[in-house]
C-alpha positions in Angstrom: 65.3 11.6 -13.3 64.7 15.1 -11.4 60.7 13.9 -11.3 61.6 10.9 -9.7 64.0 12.2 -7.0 61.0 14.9 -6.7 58.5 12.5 -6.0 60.6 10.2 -3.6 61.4 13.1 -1.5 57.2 14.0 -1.5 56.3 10.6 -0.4 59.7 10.7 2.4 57.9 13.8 3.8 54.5 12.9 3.9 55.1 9.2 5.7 57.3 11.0 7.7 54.4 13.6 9.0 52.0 10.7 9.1 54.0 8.4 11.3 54.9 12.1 13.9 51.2 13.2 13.9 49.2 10.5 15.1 47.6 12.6 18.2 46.6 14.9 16.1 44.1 12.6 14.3 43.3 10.7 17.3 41.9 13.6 18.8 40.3 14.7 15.6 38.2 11.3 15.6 38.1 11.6 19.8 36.4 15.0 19.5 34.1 13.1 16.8 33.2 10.3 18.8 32.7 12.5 21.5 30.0 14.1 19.8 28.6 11.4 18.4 27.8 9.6 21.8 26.6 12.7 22.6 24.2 13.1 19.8 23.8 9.4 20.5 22.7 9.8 24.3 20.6 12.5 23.2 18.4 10.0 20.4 18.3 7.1 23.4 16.9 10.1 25.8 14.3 10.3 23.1 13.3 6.8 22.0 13.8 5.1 25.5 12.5 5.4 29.0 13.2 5.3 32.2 12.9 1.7 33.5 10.6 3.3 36.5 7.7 4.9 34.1 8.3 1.4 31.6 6.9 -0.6 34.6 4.4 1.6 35.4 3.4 1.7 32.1 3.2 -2.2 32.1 1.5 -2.5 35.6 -1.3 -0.2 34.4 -1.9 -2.2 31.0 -1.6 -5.6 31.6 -2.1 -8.6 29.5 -5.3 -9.1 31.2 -6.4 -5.4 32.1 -9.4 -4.1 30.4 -9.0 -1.3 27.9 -9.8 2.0 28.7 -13.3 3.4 26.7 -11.6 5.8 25.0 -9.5 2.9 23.3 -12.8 0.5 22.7 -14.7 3.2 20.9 -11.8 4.2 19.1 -11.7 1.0 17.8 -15.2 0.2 17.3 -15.2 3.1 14.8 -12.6 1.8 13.1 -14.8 -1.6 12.4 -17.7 0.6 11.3 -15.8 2.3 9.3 -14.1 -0.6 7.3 -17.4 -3.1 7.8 -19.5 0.4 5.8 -16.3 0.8 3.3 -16.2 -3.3 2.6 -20.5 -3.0 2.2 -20.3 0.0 0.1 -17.7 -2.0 -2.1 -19.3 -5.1 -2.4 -23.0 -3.4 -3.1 -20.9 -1.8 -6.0 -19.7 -5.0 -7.3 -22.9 -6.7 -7.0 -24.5 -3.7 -8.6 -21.7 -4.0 -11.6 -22.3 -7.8 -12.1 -26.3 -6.9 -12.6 -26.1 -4.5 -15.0 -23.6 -6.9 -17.3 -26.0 -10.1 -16.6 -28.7 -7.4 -17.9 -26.9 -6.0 -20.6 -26.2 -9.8 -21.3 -29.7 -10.7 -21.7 -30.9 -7.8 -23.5 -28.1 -8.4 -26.4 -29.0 -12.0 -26.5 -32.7 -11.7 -26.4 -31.9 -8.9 -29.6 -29.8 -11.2 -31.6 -32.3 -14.0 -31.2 -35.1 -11.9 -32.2 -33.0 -10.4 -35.4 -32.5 -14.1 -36.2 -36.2 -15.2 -35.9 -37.6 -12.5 -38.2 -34.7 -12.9 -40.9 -36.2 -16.7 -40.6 -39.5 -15.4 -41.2 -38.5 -13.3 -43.8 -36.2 -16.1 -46.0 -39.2 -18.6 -45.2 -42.4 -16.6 -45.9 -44.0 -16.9 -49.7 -45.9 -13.9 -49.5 -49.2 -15.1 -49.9 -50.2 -15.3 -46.1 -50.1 -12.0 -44.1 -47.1 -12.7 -41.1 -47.8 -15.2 -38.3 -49.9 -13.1 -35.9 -52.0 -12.0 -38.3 -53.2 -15.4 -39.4 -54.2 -16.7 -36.6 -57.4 -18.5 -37.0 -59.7 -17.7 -34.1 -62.3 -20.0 -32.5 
């Protein structure tokens, strides 16, 4: 019974604090949010602009307004760059694609060959001399 009069009496004092103190955690999270639009003003400094240099920026480069040279060969390099990388890649693949159509061919042309002398071989008797051999000339 003492444990409950014990623990009555704790949560008494500490809703009693709570509901006295409120300033004192208002200006905990005041300080806080103080600070944070600080920190806050500090990031938008950063990202944005002022709305003076943003239309000068914009008058300068219009929708219409020609790039400067700088810009156009930076970007013509950049199309060099990836037309070479895209040839290089597709010589590559076209280079890959011959050598298996090769490979192909020579395996075929070796199993066909294999199977016309083991022909030759089950069909000769043995009393002729192989095919180009017994060729009678004219």
């Amino acid at each position: 019974m003492a444990w409950r009069q014990l623990f009555l009496l704790s949560c008494l004092s500490a809703v009693l604090l709570l509901s006295i103190l409120p300033e004192g955690t208002a200006v905990a999270v005041g300080t806080r949010r103080l600070a944070a639009q600080e920190v806050q003003e500090g990031v938008e400094g950063k990202i944005f602009m002022q709305e003076s240099d943003a239309l000068n920026f914009l008058k300068k480069r219009g929708r219409r307004s020609l790039k400067p040279r700088e810009e156009v060969n930076a970007e013509n390099r950049q199309k060099l760059q990836a037309d070479e990388l895209r040839r290089e890649h597709l010589e590559e693949q076209r280079n890959e694609s011959e050598n298996f159509a090769e490979e192909q061919n020579d395996e075929q042309e070796e199993r066909s060959r294999e199977a016309i002398e083991q022909w030759r071989e089950w069909h000769s008797d043995g009393l002729y001399p192989p095919y180009l051999y017994n060729r009678h000339h004219v």
